[in-house]
N, C-alpha and C positions, 0 to 999 in steps of 0.2 A: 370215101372212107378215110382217105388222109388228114383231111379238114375235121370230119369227126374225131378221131385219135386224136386230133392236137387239141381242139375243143377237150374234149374231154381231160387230157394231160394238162390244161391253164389251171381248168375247175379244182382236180382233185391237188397241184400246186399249191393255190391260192388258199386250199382248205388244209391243207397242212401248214402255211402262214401263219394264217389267223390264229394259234395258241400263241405263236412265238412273239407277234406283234400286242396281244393283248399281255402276256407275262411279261411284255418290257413297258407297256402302261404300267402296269401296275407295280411293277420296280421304281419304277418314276414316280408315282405317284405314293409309295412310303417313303420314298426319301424327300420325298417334296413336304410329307405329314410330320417325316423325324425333324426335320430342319425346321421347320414353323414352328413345331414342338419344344426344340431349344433355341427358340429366339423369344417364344413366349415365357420358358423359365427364365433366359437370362435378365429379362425387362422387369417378370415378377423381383427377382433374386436384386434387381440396381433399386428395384421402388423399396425394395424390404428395405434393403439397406441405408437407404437415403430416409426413409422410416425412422430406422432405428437410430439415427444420428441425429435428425433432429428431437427426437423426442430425448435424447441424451444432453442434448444442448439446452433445451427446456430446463430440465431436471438438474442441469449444473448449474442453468443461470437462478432458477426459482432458491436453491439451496443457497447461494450466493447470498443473493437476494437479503433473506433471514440471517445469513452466520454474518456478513459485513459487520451490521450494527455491532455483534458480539467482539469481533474480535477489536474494533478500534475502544470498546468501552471499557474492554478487561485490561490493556494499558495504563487506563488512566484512573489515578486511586488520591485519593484525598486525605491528611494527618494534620490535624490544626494542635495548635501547641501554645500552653498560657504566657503571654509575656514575654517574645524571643527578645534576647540579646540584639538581633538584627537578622534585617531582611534579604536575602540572598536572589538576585535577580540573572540569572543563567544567562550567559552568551545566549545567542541564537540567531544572527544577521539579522533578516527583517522582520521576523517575527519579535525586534524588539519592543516595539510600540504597545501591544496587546499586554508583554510578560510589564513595562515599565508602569505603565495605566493602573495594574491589578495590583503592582507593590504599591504605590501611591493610595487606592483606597486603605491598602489594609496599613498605609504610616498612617493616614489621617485618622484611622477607625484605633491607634493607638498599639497594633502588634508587637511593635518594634521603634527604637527611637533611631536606629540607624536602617541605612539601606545600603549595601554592596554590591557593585556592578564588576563581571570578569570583562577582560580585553580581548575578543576573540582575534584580532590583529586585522581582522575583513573590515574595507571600506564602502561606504553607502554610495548612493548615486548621485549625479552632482548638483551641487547646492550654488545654485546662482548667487546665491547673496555673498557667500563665501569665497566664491571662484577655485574651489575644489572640493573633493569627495570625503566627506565626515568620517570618521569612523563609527561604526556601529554605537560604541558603549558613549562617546560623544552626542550622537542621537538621543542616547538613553537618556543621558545626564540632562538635556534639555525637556527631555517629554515629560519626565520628574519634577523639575523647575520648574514648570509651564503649569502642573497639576498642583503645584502648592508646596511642595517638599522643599524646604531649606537647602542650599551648595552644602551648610555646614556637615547638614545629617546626611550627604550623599559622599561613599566614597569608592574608588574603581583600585582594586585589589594589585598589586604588583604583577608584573610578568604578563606573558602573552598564553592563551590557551588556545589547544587545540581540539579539545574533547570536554567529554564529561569528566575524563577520567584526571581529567590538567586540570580541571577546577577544583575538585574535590582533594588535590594535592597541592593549590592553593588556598583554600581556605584550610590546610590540616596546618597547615605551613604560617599560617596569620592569624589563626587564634589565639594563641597564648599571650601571643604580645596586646590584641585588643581586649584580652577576658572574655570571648564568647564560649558562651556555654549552650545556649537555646538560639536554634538558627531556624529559620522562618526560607523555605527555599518556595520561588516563586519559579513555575516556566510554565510549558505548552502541555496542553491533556494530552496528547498520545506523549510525551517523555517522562510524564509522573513516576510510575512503575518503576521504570530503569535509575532516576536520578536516586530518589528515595533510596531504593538498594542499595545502590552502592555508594551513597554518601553515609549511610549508616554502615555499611560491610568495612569501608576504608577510611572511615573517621569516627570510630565507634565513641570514643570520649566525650563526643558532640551530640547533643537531644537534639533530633533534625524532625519537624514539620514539614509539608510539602503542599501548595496551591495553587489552582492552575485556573485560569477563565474559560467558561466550557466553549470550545471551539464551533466555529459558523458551520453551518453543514455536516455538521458528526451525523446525523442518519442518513446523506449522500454520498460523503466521501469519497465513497466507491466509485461514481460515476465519473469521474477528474481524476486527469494525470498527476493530480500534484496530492490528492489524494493517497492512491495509490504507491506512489514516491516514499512520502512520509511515512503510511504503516508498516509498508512492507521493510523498508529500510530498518525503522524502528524494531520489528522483528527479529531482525536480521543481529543486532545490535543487541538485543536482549536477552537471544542466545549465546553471545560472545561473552558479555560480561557475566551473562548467569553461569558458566562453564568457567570462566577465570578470577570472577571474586565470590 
């Protein structure tokens, strides 16, 4: 009888168990379902996201893409003038070559019977033949010589410039004495815009033209550092002097 009673006491144990053991499955098994649950959001929630960024970058690069061309085109503006006085060839370090070429066509093609070069005071790189570094407008002076222009009809304006702003206060400064009245300004397409303004805003007494050689890679620009340098910078500048003259 004793072995029965205890038999019988394992059984009805064992079946009072079995809820407690299957309600702690099944505890386990929703937190086992909640937790795969938000690992599955969070994984969605990182794909959304990493989704949504690249198609943001898409859409920033494709807009790029399109507005570049616009914004280095609207810089650069064109004004041709009958018969200057003389031809105005802007500082610009190495971009002298390109602005000195452009005046040179347009001395031969009869614009202008002079040509003026500013001094931007910067030296070029070194000249073996010379055994030291030219100065810029020095350069200039030769690439002009070299294209046919007379020493006589070339001349490099007094003083040292640091700007746009020092040029156009040199030449406000050395007309009267030369009798220029119609000035022929030669530089680089993205500076057009800005020199134009403000050599007419700060030298209004002078009929100023403006022409520039359309530059290598204007529908690339974008993609080079030096690109990007120059417009943005020019931007940057364009706002200064449109806020101050």
């Amino acid at each position: 009888m004793c072995e029965k009673a205890r038999s019988f006491r394992d059984v009805t144990t064992n079946k009072a168990a079995v809820p407690r053991i299957a309600g702690k499955a099944r505890a386990w098994a929703a937190k086992k379902r909640i937790l795969w649950e938000k690992t599955v959001k969070s994984e969605r929630q990182i794909t959304n996201r990493k989704s949504r960024i690249l198609i943001l970058i898409v859409s920033v690069l494709l807009i790029w893409i399109f507005l570049a061309p616009v914004l280095e085109k609207w810089l650069v503006v064109g004004k041709s003038i009958e018969r200057a006085d003389a031809i105005l060839v802007l500082a610009g370090g190495s971009a002298y070559r390109e602005r000195t070429l452009l005046a040179a066509e347009l001395y031969r093609a009869g614009a202008a019977p002079t040509i003026l070069l500013t001094n931007d005071g910067e030296q070029s790189g070194w000249d073996q033949s010379e055994q030291r570094n030219p100065f810029f407008f020095e350069r200039a002076k030769r690439e002009l010589t070299a294209a046919g222009v007379p020493g006589s009809a070339i001349e490099v304006l007094p003083g040292i410039v640091r700007s746009t702003l020092d040029e156009s206060d040199v030449v406000k400064s050395s007309a009267g004495d030369r009798g220029l009245r119609r000035i022929l300004i030669v530089t680089s397409p993205h500076h057009t815009r800005r020199a134009l303004r403000l050599f007419e805003r700060t030298v209004p007494e002078i009929e100023f033209g403006i022409a520039s050689r359309p530059a290598a890679g204007e529908w690339y620009w974008w993609l080079t550092p030096k690109g990007w340098r120059d417009v943005g910078i020019e931007y940057v500048k364009l706002g200064y002097y449109w806020l101050s003259y």
